[in-house]
Each structure stands twice: as C-alpha cells, then as structure tokens.
N, C-alpha and C positions, 0 to 999 in steps of 0.2 A: 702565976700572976701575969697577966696580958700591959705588959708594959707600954706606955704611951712613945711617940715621937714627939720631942719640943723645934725647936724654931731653926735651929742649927740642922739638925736630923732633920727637916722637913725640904729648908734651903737646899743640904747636900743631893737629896733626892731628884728635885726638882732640875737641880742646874747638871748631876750628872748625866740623867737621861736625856737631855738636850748637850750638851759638850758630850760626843761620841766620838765616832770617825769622822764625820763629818769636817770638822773642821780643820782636821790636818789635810785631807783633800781641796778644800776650797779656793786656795791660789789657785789651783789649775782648771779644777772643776767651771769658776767663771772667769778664768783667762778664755777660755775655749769659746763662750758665749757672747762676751760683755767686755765692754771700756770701761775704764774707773768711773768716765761722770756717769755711765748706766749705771752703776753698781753702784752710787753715790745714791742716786735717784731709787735706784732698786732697795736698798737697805732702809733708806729712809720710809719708803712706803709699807715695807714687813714691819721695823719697828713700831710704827702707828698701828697697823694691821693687829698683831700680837698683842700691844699694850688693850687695843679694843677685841680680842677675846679673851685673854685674862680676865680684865674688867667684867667684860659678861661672865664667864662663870666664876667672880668672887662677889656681884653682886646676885648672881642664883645662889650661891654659896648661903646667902644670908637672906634673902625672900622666899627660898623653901628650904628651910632646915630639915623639913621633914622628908625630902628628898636626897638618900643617902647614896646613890647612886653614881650620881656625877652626871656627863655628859650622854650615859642613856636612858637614865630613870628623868632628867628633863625631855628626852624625846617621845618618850611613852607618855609622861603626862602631860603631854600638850597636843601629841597628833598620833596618840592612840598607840595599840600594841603592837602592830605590823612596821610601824615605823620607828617605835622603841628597840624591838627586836633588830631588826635591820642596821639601826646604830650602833648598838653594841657587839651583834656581826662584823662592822665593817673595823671598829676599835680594835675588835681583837684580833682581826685578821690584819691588821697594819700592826700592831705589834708582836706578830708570829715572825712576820717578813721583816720586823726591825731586827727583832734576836736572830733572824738565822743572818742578816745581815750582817750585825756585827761576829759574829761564832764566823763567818768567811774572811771578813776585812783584817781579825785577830790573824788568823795564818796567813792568811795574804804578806802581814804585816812579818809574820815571822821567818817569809821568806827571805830577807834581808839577811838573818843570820846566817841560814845554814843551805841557802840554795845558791850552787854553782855553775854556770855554762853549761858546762856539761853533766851535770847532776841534780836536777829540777825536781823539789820532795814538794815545795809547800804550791809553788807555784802564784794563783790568782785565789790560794782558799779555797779550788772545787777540786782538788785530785783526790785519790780515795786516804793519801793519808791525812790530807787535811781536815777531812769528811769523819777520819775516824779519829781526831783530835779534839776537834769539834765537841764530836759526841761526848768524849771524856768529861771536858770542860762543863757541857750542858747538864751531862748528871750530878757531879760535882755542886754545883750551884743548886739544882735539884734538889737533893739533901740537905743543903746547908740550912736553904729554907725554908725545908720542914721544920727546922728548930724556931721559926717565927722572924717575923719582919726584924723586929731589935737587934739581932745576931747580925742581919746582914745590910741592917743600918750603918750598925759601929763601923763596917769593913766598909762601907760605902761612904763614909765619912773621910778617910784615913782616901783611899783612892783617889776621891774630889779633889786632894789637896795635894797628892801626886800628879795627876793630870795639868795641874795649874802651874805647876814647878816649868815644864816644858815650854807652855803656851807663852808664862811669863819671861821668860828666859828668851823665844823667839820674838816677842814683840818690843821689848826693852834693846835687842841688840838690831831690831831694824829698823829702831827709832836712828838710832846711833849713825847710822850708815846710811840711811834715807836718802834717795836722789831725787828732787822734784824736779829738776829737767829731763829727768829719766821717768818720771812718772805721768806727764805731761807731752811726752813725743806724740801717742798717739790717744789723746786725752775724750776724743767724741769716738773713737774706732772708725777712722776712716775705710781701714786697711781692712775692716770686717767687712766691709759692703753689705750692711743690715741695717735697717734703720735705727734709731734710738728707743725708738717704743717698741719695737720689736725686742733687740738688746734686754730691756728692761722686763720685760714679760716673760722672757726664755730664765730669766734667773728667779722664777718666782717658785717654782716647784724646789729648785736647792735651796732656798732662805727659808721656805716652809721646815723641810724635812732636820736643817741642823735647830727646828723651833719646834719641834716633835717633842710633846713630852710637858710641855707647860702648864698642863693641866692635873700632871702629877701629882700635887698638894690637896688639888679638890678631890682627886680621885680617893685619896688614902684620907680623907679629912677625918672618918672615923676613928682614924688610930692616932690624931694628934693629941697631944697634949691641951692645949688651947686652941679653941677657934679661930680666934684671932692671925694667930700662927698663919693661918692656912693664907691669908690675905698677903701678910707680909713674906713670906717665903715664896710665894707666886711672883709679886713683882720685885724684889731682890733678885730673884736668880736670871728675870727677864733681862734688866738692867745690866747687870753684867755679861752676861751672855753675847747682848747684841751689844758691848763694849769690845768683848773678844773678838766677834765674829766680823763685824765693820774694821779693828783693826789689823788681824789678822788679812785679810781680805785685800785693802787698799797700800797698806803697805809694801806687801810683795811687789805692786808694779814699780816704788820706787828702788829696785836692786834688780829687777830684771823686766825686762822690754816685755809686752804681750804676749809676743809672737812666741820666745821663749820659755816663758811661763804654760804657754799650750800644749805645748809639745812635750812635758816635764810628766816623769811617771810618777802614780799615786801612790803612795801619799807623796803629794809634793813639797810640804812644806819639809821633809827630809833633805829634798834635793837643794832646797833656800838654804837650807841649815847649815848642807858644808858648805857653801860659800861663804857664810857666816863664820863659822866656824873650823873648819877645813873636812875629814874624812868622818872624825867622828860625829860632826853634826847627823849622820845617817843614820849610825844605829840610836842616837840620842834620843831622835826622833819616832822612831821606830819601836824602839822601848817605849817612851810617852805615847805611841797609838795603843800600845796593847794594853797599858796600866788603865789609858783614857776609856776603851771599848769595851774593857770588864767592869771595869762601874757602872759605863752606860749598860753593860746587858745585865749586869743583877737590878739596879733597875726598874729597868725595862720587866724583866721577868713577872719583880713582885705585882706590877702594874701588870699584867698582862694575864696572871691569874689571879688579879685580883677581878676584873672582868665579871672574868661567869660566876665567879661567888656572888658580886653585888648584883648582877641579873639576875643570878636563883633566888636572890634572896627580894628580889622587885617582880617577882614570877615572871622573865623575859624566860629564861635557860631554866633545865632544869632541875628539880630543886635537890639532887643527891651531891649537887657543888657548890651548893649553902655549906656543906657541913667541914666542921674543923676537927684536929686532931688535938692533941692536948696542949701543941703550943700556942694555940690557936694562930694555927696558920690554914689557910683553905686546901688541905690536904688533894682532895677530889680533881678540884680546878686547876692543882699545879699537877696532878699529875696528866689531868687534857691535854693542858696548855705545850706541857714539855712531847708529850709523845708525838703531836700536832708537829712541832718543832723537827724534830729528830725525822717524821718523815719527810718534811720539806728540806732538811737535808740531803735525803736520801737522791728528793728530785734535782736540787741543784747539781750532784754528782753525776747527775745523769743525762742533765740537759746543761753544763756547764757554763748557767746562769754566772754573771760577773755582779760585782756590788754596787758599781752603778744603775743597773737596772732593778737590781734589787729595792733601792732607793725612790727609782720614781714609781715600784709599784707598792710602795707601803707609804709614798707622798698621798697617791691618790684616793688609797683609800679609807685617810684621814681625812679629806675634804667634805665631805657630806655631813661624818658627825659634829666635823667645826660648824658647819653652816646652820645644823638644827640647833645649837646653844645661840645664837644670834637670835635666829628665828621664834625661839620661843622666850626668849627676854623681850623680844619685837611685840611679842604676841601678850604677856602677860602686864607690859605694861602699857598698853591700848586700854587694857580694863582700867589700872589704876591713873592713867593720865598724868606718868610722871615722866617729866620732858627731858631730866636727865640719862633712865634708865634707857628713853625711847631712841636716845642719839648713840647710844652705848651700842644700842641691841641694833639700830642703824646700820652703825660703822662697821658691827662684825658680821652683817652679812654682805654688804659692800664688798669688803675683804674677800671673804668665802666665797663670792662670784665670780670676784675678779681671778681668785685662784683656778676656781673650775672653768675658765676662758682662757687661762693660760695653760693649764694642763695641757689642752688640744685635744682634737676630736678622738685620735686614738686609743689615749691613756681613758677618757671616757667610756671608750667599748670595752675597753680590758680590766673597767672595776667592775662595769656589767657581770664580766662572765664570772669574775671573782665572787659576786655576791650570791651566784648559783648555785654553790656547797650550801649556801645559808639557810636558801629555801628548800636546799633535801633533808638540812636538818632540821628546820622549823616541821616536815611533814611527820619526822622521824614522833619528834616531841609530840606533836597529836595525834600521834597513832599510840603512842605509848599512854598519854596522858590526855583524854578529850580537855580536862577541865581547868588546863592550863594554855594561858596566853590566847583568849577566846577573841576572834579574826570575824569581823560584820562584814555584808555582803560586801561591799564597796572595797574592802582590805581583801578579800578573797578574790575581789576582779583584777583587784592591783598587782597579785603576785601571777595571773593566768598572766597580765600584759609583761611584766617585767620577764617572766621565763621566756615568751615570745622573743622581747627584746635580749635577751643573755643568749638566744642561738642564733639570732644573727650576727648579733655581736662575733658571736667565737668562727661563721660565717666567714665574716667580713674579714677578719683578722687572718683566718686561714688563706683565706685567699692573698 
C-alpha cells in the first residue's frame, strides 16, 4: 500500500532539508562578510525573496495541477525541452553537491570527538577515512529508502525535532546573555572597509543555500495526503526557518565582537556554546550538527531521486527511472543518484574540496531553476491578466537576478562548466533513444553556443 504524507510529514520534510549544516556555521560564516545592520538588510531581503518563490511555485502548484513535476516540468512547458531538461540537470546536480556536502560536514563534525593534535582521523570530512564513512552512511540511507518514502519520513520526523532541541536551547540562552552594546560596537562594519551594499550582496549566496530545499513539498506533492498540505507546509517551515536563521545569526554578535566571531572554527556556533555553556557546549553542538545533517541528507536524498523519476516520467531523463520497486520507491533513480554521489566523494578525497565550497557550488546551481519558476508564472499569467500572480512571478525573478549578480562573474563560469556533464548526457539519451526529449533547430544551436561557452568557461577558470 503506497502510503500518503500528511501535513506534519510534509512540514518535517521541508524544514529539515532547509535546517542542515548550515546554520550551525552561520555566526561565522557572516561574521567574515557582513555587520549586523547588513545582515539585518540582508535577511530581510531573502525573507521577501523566499516568501516570493514559495508563493510562485504554490500558486503553480494549483494553476497546473497537471504538471507533476515541480520546478522542471514547469520549465519544459513553458520554454520548451532543452530548457526543461537543463532545469532538472541543474536540480539535481545541486542536490548531489548538497548530499556529498552534508556526508563531509557530518565527519568534519565528528572530528570534535575523536581527533587529537597529534592524531587527525576525521579531520575537514575529506581524509580517506572520512570518505570511507561517508560511503557507509550513503548506502545505509540507500537501503533504508528502498523500503519507500513513509519509513524514512517517520525517522525524519523524529530528527526534525532533535535538531530543534540544540538550535532551541542556543537561542533561548543567547537571549539570556545578550549585549547590545556589544552588538552595536561595530554596527555598520566600519572595520570591514566594504561598503554596505557590498556587505549585503556578499551574504546573498549563504541566505540562499541555508533556503535550499523550500520547494521540497511541491516536489513530493504526489505523495501528500492533501493538497492543500503542500501550501501550508511550504510556508510553515519558511517562517520558522527564517525565524531560526535571523535569530541564530544576530545574536551571536551580541556575546562576541565581529572580529571574533571571524576568526571562530566551523561550526561555530560550537564555539558560542561553551561560552555559553562552558566545555560541554562543544560536543553539544556537535552532536546537534550531525543529528541536524542526517535529516537534512535523507531529505535531500529522497528529493534528489526523486528528480529523474519525475523527469522520466515528463519524458526529460530517461524513462528506465520512472520505474518503481515494490515499495514504490524509484528504485533506478535512487540508485543514479547514490552512485553519482559516492563518486563525487571519491573527487572530494582527491581534490580535498572543503564544505564551504561545496556550498557555493550547489548555491549556484540552484539559481537558474529558481529563476525559470518566476519566469514562467511571469509568462502564464501575461495570458491570464492576473495582477496578483503577475507581481508574484515579478518579485521572484527580481530575487533570481539579484542572486545571479551577486553570485559574481566566477561562480557564473563554473555552473557553465557544470552543466557540461548535462549535455553529454542529453547526447547519450538521443543516441539511445531518438524519440525522446525532441531538440528544434534553435535548442540545437543553443546547446553548439552553450558548449562554446562551458570551454571557455573551464578556460578561463584554469587559467
């Protein structure tokens, strides 16, 4: 029996895969970049940003029902198969880089227990035993959810409410202790010598990436219980979220100055903690990163083969990862998705990628397909001339711009060359199958320019 998610399961879903690592880093992460009032300004402009793409895909949610897809069966049917496909490309490749992210940050985090001076196992999450911890974990979860979403709802539920145990606990005792003369020394960031709008632009890629994942309700909307659900478990978990993350965030600067907050290893709100708290705030927090990143990566996971299911099954990918096993779970897809997974492991070990980077390359290539759900709510309600949807689908390419100008010119060449796997496997698929995902002149010139541009890109970058 294919059991439904209700409202609770849907909520938990949504707000795990957005509450990750992320936010145990973020005292330091925009101590480094930003002044409170930026980050006041900065927060404030994500939350509007976020509430207006929710919005858009829960008003797509309910103007094509018949679009079961999510964020790339609305790119396909608004600007065609090359640009469908290329969305749900970029999707899934931003959630391959989010799982091997968190699968690093978890032992990063475990380094805390058991690495000493002079005996360094877990280290930064990239040594080979971390790599081969990792793996364990990855198959683990693998399996579990062969047995079907349901199984590793329950457990996702149950983690949600772990991970909040922590977050609650650090923000309740830095209310307590709070300095606002201490938060206020250096309140516009003099001492940065960056301008304000600068400030404020530099934190727009970490606001995005701990807001990764918001679309998680629409994604699974098939498997809810109610429709309805899908609405209110979207902005539920937004709301809180950006409750956590604004308080988490601002508070830290009233218990330690900028400067020190900059300088503080990640996860830093570890390092708040024992001040807080004394020595054990360390492992406290520490424990709470790993309880928090295993939520967020089962997750993330189901979200991530659920993907090429939903494109095999909108004819993007192809169609041998429509099919299910008997839990009906996307047997095919999860096993892509993980193997996908396990070698970009392999590359982190090799190129001893850290998870801050990891970070802004699975921020970026989340921007495009946020921009095409704007873009085609923009586009479909032009027909209908409804001035609500058309300020909705507005605001969230607004957003979606102002992200891709803040990214900067770099992170732009380097989704380039990321989307170049996309189009050896788009060739793969019509060599296999002519009469799938059918490319008209003009999509066929677009992928000769786009390859142009992916080798200078990687060019440029080399150089």
């Amino acid at each position: 029996m294919n059991k439904k998610l209700n409202l609770i399961a849907l909520t938990s879903l949504v707000l795990s895969s957005m509450l990750g690592a992320g936010v145990f880093s973020l005292p330091q992460n925009m101590a480094i970049i930003a002044s409170p009032f930026a980050l006041i300004i900065g927060w404030s402009i994500t939350g509007v940003g976020i509430i207006f793409l929710a919005t858009s895909l829960l008003l797509l949610n309910k103007l094509k029902p018949n679009l079961k897809g999510g964020i790339f069966s609305y790119a396909k049917d608004g600007f065609g198969n090359l640009i469908g496909f290329y969305s749900a490309w970029g999707y899934w490749l931003c959630a391959i880089i989010a799982n091997v992210s968190y699968l690093v940050i978890v032992f990063s985090a475990m380094s805390f227990f058991v690495d000493k001076p002079n005996n360094i196992i877990f280290s930064n999450g990239n040594t080979w035993q971390s790599i081969l911890g990792a793996s364990i974990l990855l198959w683990l979860i693998h399996f579990l959810l062969l047995n079907g979403t349901q199984t590793a709802s329950f457990i996702n539920i149950i983690t949600t409410l772990c991970k909040l145990i922590p977050l609650s606990v650090f923000i309740f005792l830095s209310f307590i202790i709070f300095n606002f003369h201490k938060f206020k020394i250096d309140l516009m960031g003099f001492y940065l010598n960056i301008p304000i709008w600068k400030q404020i632009k530099d934190t727009m890629l970490i606001t995005l990436w701990v807001f990764i994942g918001v679309e998680g309700a629409v994604i699974l909307s098939s498997k809810a219980k109610n429709k309805n659900d899908v609405g209110k478990a979207t902005l539920l978990a937004v709301i809180i979220a950006l409750f956590i993350y604004s308080l988490v965030t601002l508070l830290s600067f009233g218990i330690m100055d900028r400067i020190d907050l900059a300088s503080m290893r990640n996860p830093s709100m570890a390092g708040i903690m024992t001040i807080l708290i004394g020595k054990f705030g360390n492992l406290f927090t520490a424990m709470g990163l790993i309880i928090s990143v295993c939520g967020a990566y089962l997750s993330w996971t189901i979200m991530a083969a659920e993907v090429p299911w939903i494109a095999a099954k909108n004819d993007i990918f192809p169609s041998i990862f429509s099919k299910q096993n008997n839990n009906n779970a996307p047997s095919y897809a999860l096993w892509f998705t993980n193997i996908s997974v396990q070698i970009c492991l392999i590359l982190i070990w090799i190129t001893k990628i850290d998870y801050n980077k990891l970070l802004t390359i699975a921020s970026e290539m989340i921007l495009i397909p946020y921009f095409l759900v704007g873009a085609y709510l923009l586009k479909i309600s032009f027909n209908k001339k409804n001035k609500f949807n058309l300020f909705i689908g507005f605001g969230s390419c607004i957003y979606s711009i102002w992200l891709l100008y803040a990214a900067g010119f770099l992170n732009l060449l380097l989704s380039l060359v990321l989307y170049t796997p996309g189009l050896i496997f788009l060739i793969l698929i019509k060599i296999n199958n002519k009469n799938i995902l059918f490319l008209n002149k003009i999509e066929k010139f677009f992928c000769f320019i786009l390859l142009i541009l992916s080798f200078y890109s990687l060019y440029f970058l080399i150089r």
